[in-house]
TORRO-545193 format. One line per 5 residues: number of its first residue (from 1); their letters; for each residue x, y, z of N, C-alpha, C, CB. Coordinates in Angstrom, 1 decimal. Glycine has a CB too. Example, Ala and Ser with C-alpha at 12.3 -4.5 7.8 and 13.67 -1.06 7.14 Angstrom:
BEGIN
1 = as = 13.2/-5.7/7.8/12.3/-4.5/7.8/13.2/-3.3/7.8/11.3/-4.5/9.0; 12.8/-2.2/7.1/13.7/-1.1/7.1/12.9/0.0/7.9/14.1/-0.6/5.7
***
This chain:
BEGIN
1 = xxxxx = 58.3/-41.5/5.3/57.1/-42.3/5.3/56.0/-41.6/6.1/57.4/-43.6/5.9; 56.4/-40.8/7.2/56.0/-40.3/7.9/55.0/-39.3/7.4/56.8/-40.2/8.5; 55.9/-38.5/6.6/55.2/-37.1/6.0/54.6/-37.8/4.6/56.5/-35.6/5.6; 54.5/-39.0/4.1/53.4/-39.1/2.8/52.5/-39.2/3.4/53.4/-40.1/1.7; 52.0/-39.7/4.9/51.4/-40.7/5.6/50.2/-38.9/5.6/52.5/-41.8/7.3
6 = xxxxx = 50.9/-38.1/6.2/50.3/-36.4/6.7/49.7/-36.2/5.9/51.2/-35.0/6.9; 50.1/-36.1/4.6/50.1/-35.4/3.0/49.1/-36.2/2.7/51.4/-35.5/1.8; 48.7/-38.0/2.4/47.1/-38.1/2.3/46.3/-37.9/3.0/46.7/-38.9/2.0; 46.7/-37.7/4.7/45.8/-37.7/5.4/45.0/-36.3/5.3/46.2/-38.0/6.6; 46.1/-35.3/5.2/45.6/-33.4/4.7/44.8/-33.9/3.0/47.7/-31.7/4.4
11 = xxxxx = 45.2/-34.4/2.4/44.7/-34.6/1.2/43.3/-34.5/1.4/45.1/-35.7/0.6; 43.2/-36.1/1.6/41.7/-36.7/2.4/40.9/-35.9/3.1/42.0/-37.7/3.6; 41.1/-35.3/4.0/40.2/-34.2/5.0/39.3/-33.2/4.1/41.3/-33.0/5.9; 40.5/-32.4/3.4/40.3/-31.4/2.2/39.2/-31.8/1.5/41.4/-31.2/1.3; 39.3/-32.7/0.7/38.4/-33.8/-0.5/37.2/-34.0/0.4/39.3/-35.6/-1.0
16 = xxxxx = 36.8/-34.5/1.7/36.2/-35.0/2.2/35.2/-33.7/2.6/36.9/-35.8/3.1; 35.9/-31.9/3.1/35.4/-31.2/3.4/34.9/-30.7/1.9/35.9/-30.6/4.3; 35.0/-30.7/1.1/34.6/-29.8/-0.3/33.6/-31.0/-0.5/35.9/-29.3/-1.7; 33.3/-32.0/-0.3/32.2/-32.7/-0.8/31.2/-32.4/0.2/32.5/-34.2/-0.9; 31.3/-32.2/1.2/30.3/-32.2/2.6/29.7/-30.9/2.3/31.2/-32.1/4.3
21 = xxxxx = 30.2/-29.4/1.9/29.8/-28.3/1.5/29.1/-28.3/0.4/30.6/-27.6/1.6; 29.5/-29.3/-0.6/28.6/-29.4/-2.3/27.2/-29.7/-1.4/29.4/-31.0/-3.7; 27.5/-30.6/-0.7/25.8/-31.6/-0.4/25.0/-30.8/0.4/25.9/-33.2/0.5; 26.0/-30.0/1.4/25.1/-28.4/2.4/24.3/-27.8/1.5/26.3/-27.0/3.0; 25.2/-27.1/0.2/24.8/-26.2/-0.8/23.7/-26.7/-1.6/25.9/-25.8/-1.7
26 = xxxxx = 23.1/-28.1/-1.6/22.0/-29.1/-2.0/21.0/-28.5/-1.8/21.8/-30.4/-1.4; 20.7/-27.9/-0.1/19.5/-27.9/1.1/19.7/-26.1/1.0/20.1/-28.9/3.0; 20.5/-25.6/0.7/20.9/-24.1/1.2/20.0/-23.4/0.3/22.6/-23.5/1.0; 18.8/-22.4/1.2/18.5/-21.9/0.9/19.1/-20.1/1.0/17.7/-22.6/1.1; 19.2/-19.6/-0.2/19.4/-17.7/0.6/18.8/-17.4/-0.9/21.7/-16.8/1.2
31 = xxxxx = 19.1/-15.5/-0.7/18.6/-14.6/-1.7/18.0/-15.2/-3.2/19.9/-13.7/-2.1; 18.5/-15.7/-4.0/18.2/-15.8/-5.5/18.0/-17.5/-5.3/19.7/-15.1/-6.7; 18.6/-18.1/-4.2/19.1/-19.8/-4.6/18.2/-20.3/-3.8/20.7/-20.4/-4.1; 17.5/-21.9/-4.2/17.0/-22.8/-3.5/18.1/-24.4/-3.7/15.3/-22.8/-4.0; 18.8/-24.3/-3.3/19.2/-25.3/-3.5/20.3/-25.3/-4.6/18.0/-26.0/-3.6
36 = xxxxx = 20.3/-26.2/-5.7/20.9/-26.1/-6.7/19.9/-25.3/-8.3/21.4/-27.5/-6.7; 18.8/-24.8/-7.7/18.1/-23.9/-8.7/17.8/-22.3/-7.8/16.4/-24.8/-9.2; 18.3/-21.9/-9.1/18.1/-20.2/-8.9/17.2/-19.3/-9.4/19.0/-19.5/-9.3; 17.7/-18.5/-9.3/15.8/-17.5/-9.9/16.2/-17.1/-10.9/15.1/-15.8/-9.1; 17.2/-17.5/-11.8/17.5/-17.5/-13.0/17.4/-18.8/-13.7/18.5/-16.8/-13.0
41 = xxxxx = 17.2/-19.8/-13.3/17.4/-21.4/-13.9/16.0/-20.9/-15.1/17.1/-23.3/-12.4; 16.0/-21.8/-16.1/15.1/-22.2/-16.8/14.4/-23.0/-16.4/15.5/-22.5/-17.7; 13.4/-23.1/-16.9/12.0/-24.5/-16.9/12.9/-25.5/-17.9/10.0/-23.9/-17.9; 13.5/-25.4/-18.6/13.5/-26.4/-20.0/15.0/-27.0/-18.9/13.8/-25.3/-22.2; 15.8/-26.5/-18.2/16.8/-27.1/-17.7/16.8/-27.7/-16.5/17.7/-26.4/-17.8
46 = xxxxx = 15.5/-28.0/-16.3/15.5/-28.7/-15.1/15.9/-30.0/-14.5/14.6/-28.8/-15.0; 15.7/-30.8/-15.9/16.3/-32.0/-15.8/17.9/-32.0/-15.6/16.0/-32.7/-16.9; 18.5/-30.8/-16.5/19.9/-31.1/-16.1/20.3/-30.5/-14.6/20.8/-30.4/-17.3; 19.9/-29.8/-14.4/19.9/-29.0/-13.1/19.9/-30.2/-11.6/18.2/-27.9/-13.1; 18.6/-30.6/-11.7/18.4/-32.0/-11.4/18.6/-33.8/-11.7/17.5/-31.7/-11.5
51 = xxxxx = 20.0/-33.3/-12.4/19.9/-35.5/-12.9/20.4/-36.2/-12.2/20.5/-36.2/-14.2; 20.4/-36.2/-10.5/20.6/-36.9/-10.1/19.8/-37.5/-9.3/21.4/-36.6/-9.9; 18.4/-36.5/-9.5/17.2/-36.7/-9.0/15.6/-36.9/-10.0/17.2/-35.7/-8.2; 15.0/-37.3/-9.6/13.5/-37.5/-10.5/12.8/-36.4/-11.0/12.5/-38.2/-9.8; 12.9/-36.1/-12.0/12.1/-35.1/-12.1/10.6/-35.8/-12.9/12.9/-33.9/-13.0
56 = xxxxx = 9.6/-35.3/-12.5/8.1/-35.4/-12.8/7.0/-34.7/-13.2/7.6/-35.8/-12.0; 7.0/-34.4/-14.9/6.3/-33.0/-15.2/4.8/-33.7/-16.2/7.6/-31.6/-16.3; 4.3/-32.9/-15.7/2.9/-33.8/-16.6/3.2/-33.5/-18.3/1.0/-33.1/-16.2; 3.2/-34.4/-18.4/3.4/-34.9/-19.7/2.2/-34.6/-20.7/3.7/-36.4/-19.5; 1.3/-34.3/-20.6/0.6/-34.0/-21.7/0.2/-32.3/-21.9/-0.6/-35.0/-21.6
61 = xxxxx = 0.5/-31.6/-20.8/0.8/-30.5/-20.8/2.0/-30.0/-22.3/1.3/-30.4/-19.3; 3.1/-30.9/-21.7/3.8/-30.8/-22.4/4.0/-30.9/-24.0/4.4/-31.2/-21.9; 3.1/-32.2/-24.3/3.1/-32.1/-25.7/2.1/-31.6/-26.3/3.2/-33.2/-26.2; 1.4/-30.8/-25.8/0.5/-29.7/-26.4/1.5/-28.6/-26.8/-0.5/-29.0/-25.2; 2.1/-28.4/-26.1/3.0/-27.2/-26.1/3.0/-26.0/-24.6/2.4/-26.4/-27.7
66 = xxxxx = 2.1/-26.2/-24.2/1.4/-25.3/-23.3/2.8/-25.2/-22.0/-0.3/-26.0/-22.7; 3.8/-26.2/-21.9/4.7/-26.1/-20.7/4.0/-27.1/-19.6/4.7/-24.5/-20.2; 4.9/-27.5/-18.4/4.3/-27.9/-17.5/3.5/-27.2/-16.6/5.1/-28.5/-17.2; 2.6/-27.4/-15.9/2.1/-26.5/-14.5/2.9/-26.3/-13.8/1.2/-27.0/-13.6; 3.1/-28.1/-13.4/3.6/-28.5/-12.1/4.9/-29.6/-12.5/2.4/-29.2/-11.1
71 = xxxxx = 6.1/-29.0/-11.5/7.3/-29.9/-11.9/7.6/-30.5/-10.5/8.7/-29.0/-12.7; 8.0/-31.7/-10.4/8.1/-32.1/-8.8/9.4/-32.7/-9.1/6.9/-33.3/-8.0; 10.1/-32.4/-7.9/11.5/-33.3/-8.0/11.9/-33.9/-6.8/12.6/-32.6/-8.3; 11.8/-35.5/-7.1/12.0/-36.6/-6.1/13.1/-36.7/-6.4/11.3/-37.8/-6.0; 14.0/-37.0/-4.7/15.0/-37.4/-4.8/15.3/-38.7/-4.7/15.6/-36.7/-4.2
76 = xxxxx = 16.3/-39.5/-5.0/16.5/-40.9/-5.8/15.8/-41.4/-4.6/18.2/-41.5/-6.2; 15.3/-42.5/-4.4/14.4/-42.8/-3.4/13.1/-42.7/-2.8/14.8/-42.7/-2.9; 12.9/-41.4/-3.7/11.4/-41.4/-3.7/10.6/-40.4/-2.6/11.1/-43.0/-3.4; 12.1/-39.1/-1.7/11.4/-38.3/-1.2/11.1/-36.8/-1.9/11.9/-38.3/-0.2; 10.1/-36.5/-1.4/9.6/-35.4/-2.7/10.5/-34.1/-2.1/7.6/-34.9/-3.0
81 = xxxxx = 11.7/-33.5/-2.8/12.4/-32.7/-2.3/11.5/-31.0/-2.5/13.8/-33.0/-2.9; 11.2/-30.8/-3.9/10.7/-29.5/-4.3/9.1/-29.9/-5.4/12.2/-28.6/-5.4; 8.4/-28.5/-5.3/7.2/-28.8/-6.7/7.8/-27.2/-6.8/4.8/-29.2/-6.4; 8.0/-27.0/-8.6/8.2/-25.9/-8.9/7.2/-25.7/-10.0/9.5/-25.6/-9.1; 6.8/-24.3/-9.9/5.2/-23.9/-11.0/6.5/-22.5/-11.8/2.9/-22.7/-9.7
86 = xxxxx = 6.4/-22.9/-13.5/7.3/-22.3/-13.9/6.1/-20.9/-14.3/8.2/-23.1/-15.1; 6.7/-19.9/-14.7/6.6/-18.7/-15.3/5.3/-19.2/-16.6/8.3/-18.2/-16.0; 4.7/-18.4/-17.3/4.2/-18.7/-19.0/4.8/-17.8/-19.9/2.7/-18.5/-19.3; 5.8/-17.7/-19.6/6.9/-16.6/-20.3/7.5/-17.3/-21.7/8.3/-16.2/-19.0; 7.9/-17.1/-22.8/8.1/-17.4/-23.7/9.4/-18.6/-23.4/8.2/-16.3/-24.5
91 = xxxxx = 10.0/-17.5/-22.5/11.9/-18.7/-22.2/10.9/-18.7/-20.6/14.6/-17.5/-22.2; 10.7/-19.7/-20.5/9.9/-19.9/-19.0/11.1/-20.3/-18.1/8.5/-21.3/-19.1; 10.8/-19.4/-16.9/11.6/-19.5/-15.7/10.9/-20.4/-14.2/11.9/-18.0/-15.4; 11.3/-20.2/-13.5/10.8/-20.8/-12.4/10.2/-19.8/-11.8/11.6/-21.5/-11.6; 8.6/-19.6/-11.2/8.0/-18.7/-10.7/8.0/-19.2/-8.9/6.5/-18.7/-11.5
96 = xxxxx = 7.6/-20.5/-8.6/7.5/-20.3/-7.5/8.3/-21.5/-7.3/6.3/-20.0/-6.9; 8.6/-22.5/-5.8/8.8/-23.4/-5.0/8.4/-23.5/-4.3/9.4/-23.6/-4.6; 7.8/-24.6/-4.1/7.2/-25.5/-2.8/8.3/-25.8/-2.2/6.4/-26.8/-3.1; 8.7/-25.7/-1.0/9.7/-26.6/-0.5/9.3/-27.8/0.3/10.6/-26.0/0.3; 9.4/-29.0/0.0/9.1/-30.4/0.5/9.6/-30.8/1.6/9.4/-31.3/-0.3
101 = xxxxx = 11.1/-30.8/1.5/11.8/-31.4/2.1/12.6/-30.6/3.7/12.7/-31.7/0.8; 12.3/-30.8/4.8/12.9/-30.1/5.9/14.2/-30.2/6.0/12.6/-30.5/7.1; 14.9/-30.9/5.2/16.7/-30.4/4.9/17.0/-29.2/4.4/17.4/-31.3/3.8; 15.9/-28.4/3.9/16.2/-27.5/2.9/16.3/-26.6/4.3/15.1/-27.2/1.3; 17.2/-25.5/4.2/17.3/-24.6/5.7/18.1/-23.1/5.1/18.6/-25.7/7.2
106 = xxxxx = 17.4/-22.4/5.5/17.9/-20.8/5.2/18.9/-20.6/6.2/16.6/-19.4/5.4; 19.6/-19.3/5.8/20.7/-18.9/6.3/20.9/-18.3/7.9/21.1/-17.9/5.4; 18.9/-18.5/8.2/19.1/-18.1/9.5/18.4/-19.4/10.5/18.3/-16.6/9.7; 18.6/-20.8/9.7/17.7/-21.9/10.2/17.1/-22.2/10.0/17.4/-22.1/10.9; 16.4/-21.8/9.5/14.5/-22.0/9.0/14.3/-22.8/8.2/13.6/-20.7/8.3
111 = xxxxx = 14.0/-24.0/8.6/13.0/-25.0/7.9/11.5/-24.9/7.4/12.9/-26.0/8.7; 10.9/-25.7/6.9/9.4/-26.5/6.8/9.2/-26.7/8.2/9.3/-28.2/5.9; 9.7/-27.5/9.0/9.3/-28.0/10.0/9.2/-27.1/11.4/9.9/-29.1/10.0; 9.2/-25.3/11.1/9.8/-24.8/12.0/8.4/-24.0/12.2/11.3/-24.1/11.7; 8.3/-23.6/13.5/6.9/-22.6/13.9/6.7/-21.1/13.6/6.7/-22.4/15.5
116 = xxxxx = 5.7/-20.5/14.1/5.7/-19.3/14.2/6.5/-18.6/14.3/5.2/-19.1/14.6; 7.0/-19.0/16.2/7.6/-18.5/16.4/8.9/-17.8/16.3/7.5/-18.7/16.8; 9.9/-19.7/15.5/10.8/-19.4/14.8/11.0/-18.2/13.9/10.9/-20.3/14.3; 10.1/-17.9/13.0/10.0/-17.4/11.8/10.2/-15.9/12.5/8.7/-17.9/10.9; 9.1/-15.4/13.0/9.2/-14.1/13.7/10.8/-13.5/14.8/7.9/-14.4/14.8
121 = xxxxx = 11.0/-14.7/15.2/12.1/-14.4/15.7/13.3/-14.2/14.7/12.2/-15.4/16.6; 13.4/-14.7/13.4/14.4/-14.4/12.7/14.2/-13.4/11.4/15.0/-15.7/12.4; 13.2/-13.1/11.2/12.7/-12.6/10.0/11.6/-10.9/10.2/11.9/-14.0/9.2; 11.8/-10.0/9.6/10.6/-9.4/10.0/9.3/-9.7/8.7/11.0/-7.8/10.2; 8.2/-9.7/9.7/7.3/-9.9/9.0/6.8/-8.4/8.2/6.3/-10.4/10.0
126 = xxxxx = 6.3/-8.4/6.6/5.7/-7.6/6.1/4.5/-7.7/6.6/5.9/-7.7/5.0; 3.8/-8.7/5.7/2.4/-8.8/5.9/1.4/-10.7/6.3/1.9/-8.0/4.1; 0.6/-10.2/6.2/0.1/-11.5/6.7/-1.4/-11.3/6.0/0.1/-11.6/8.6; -1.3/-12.0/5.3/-2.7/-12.4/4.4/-3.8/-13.3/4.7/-2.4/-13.0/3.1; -5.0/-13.8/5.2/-6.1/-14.4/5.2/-7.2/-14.7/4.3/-6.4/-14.0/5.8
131 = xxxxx = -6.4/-16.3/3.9/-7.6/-16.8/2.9/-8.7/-17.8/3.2/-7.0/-17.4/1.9; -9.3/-18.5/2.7/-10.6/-19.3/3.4/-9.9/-20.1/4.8/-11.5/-20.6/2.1; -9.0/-21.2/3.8/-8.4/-21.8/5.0/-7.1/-21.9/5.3/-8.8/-23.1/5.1; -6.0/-20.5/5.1/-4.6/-20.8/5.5/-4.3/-19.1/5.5/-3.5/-22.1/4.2; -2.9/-18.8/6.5/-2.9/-17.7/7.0/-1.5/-17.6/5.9/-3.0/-17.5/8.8
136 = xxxxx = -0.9/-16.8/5.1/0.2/-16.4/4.3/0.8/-15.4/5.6/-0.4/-15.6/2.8; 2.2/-15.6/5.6/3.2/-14.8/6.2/4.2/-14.5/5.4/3.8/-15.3/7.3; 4.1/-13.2/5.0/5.2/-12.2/3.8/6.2/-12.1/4.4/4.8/-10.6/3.5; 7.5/-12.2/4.3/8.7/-11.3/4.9/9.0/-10.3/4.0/9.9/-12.1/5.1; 9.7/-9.2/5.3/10.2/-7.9/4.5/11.9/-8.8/3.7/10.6/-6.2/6.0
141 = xxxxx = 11.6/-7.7/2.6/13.3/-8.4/2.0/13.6/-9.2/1.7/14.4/-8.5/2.5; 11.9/-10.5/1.3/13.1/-11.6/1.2/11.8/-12.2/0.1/13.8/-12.8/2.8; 12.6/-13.3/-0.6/11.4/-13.8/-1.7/10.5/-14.8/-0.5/12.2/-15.0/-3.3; 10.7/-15.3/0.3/10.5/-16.9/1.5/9.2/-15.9/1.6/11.9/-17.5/3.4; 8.0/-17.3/2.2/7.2/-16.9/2.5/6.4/-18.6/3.1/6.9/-15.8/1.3
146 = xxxxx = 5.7/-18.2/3.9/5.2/-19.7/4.9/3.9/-19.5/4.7/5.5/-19.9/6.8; 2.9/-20.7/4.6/1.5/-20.9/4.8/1.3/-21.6/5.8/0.8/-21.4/3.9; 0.4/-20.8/6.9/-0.3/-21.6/7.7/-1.3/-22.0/7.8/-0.3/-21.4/8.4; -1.7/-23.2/8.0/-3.4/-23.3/8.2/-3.9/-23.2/9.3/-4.0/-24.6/7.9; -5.7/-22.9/8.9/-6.2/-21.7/9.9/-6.2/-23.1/11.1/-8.0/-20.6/9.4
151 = xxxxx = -6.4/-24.3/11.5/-6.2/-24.3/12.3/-5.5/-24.5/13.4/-6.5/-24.4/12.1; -4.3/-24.2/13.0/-3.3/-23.7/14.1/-3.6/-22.5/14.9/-2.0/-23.4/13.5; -4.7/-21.8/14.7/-4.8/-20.5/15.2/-6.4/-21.2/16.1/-5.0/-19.1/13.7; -6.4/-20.2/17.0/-7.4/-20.0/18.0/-9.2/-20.1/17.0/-6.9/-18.1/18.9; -9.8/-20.9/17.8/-11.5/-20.9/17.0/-11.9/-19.9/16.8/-12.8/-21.6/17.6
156 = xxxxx = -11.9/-19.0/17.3/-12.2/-17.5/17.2/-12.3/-17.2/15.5/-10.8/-16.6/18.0; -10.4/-17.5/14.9/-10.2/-16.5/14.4/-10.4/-17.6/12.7/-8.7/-15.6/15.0; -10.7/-19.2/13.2/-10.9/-19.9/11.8/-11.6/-20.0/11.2/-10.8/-20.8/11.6; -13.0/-19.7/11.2/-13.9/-20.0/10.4/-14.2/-18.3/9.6/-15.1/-20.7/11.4; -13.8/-17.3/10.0/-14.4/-16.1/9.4/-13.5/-15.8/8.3/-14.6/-15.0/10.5
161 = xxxxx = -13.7/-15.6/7.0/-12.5/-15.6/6.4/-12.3/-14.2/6.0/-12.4/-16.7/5.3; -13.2/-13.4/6.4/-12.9/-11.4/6.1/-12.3/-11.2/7.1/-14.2/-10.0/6.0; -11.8/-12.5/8.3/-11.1/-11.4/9.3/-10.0/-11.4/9.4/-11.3/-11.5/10.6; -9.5/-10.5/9.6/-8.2/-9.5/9.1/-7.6/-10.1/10.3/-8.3/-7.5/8.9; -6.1/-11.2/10.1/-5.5/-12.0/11.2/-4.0/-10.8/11.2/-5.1/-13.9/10.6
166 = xxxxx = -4.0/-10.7/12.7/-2.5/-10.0/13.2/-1.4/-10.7/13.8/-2.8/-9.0/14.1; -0.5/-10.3/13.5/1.0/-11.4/13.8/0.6/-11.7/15.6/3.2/-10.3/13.5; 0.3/-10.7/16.1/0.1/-11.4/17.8/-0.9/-12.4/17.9/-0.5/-10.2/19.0; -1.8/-12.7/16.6/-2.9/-13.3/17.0/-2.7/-14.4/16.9/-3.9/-13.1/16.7; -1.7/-14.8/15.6/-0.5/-16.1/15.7/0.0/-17.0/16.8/0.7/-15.6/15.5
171 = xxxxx = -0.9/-18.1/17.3/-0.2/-18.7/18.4/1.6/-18.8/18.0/-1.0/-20.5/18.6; 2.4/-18.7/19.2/3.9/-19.2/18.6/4.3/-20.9/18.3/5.1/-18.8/19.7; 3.6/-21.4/18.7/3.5/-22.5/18.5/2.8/-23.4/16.8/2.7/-22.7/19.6; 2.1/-22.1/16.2/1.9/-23.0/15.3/2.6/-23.4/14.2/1.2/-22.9/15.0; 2.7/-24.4/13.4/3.2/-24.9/13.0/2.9/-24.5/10.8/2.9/-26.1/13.9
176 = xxxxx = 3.7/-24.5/10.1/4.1/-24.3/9.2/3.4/-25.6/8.3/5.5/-24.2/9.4; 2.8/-24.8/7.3/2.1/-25.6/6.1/2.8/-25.7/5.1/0.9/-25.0/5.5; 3.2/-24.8/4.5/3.6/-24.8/3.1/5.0/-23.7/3.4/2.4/-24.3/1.9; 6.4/-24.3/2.8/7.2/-22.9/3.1/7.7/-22.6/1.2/9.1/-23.2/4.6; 8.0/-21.6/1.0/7.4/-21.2/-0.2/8.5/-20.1/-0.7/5.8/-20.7/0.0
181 = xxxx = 8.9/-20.3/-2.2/9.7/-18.9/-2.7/9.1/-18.5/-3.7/11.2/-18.9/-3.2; 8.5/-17.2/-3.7/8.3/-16.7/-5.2/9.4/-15.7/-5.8/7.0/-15.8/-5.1; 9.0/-16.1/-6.6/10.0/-15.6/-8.2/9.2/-14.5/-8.8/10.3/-17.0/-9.7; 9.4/-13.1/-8.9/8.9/-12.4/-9.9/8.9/-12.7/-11.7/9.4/-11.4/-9.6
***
């Protein structure tokens, strides 16, 4: 009695940990993967990719023929987890991600909701782009990539938009706009 009693309890654990890791692998972001979409998924399989969640693609895009722009996917309840902009490629792929949701977390921590500093501290920076109003942070080696808006940064450096912003000039404190994967 004793040892069936062990045997569902080891059963149970097991079952309990392989479901806990499916729902990690949800949020996991690394190399090719966001989640449960890769840099190989299709546009046209989104829905299956996603049916346990909402997907929301403008619809009259679509019956033109032209594809969607913009694909968003809420998760049951109504939080916006991803917006993905596919390719215009004949078999259209997924070009970029928005990541929505601060569950979603890379292999070295890194959320939406994480700073400058974070980011620098785990990633090396390539480049750092300046547009009217938001600062782009490139990483070397990786598709990820963060928008900051300019004002998180010092008055100095917001309003001029030819000026050429440098990772020191980055308060560490500021805070993360958009975190982002592109897809070639």
């Amino acid at each position: 009695m004793k040892t069936s009693y062990t045997l569902v309890l080891i059963l149970s654990s097991c079952l309990f940990y392989n479901c806990e890791s499916v729902k990690t692998n949800d949020f996991q972001i690394s190399g090719d993967q966001v989640g449960r979409l890769s840099k190989q998924s299709l546009a046209r399989d989104i829905d299956l990719i996603f049916e346990k969640d909402s997907v929301v693609q403008d619809t009259v895009k679509l019956h033109f023929g032209s594809g969607a722009s913009k694909i968003m996917i809420f998760e049951k309840g109504g939080e916006l987890l991803l917006t993905l902009t596919p390719n215009t490629d004949s078999i259209a792929t997924i070009q970029n991600v928005q990541i929505n949701d601060g569950r979603f977390i890379t292999e070295k921590g890194i959320t939406k909701n994480c700073t400058f500093k974070d980011i620098k501290e785990n990633y090396s920076i390539k480049k750092i782009i300046t547009s009217l109003n938001n600062v782009v942070v490139l990483l070397k080696d990786s598709d990820l990539y963060f928008t900051i808006d300019k004002k998180e940064l010092p008055g100095s450096l917001r309003y001029n938009a030819n000026s050429k912003i440098e990772e020191v000039q980055i308060p560490d404190k500021a805070k993360v706009k958009y975190m982002m994967v592109g897809w070639d």
